[in-house]
N, C-alpha and C positions, 0 to 999 in steps of 0.2 A: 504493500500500500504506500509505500513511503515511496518508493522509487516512483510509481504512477502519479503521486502528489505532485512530483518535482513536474512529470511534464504536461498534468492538467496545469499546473501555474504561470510554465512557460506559454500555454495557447491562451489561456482564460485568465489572469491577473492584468488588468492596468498598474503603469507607473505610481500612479495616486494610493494604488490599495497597498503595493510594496511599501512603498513609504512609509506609510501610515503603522504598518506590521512592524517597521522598524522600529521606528518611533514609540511604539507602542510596548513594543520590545526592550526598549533601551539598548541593542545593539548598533554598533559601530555602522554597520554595512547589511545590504543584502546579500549580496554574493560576493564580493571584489577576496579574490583567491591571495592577497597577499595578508587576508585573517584568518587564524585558526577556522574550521570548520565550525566546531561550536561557539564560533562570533559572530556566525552568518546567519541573518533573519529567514534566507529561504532555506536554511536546516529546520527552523524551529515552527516553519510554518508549514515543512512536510509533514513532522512528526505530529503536529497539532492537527493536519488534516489524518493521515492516519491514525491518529487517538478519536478521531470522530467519526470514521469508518469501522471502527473494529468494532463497537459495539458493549456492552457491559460485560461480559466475559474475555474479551482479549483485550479490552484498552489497556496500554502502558505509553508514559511518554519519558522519551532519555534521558532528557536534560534534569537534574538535581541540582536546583531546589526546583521540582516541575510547581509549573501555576496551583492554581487552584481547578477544582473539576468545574466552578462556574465560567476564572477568567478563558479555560482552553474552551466553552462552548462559547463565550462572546468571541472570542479568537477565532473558533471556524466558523462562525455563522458571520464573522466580518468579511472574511475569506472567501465562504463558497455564497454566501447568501440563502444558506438553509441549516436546519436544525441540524445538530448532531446526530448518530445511532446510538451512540453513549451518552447515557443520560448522569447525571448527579446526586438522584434519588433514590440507586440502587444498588447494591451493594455489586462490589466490581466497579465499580466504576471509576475510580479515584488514581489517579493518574501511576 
């Protein structure tokens, strides 16, 4: 899921929405390869889409200290513009 995240974002993300993820983020950069991997907003906005695809029994997301299970569903729903499959109110689901 994570590797499919990278190239829905490449065909479906605007300029505006990376930013914004950045920002949102508090990382340095989107992607620019001269930062660690996990400095880069489209790592963290793969693994936030795939933590919203898997569902309440396989959600995990890498990065520690991960969000919280509300901010990762404002994070994909900013992202794809639709609800999560992992929801917040059930057990499994917590990053």
């Amino acid at each position: 899921l994570h590797e499919l995240a990278h190239q829905w974002m490449f065909e479906f993300l605007d300029d505006g929405t990376r930013t914004v993820f950045t920002e949102l983020t508090g990382l340095p950069t989107w992607r620019d390869h001269s930062h660690p991997w996990e400095q880069r907003a489209v790592e963290r906005a793969a693994y936030t889409i795939s933590w919203g695809l898997s569902g309440n029994e396989d959600a995990r997301y890498k990065f520690v200290p991960a969000p919280s299970c509300e901010e990762l569903t404002g994070r994909f729903e900013m992202l794809t513009r639709r609800s999560p499959l992992t929801t917040c109110d059930e057990e499994g689901s917590s990053p």
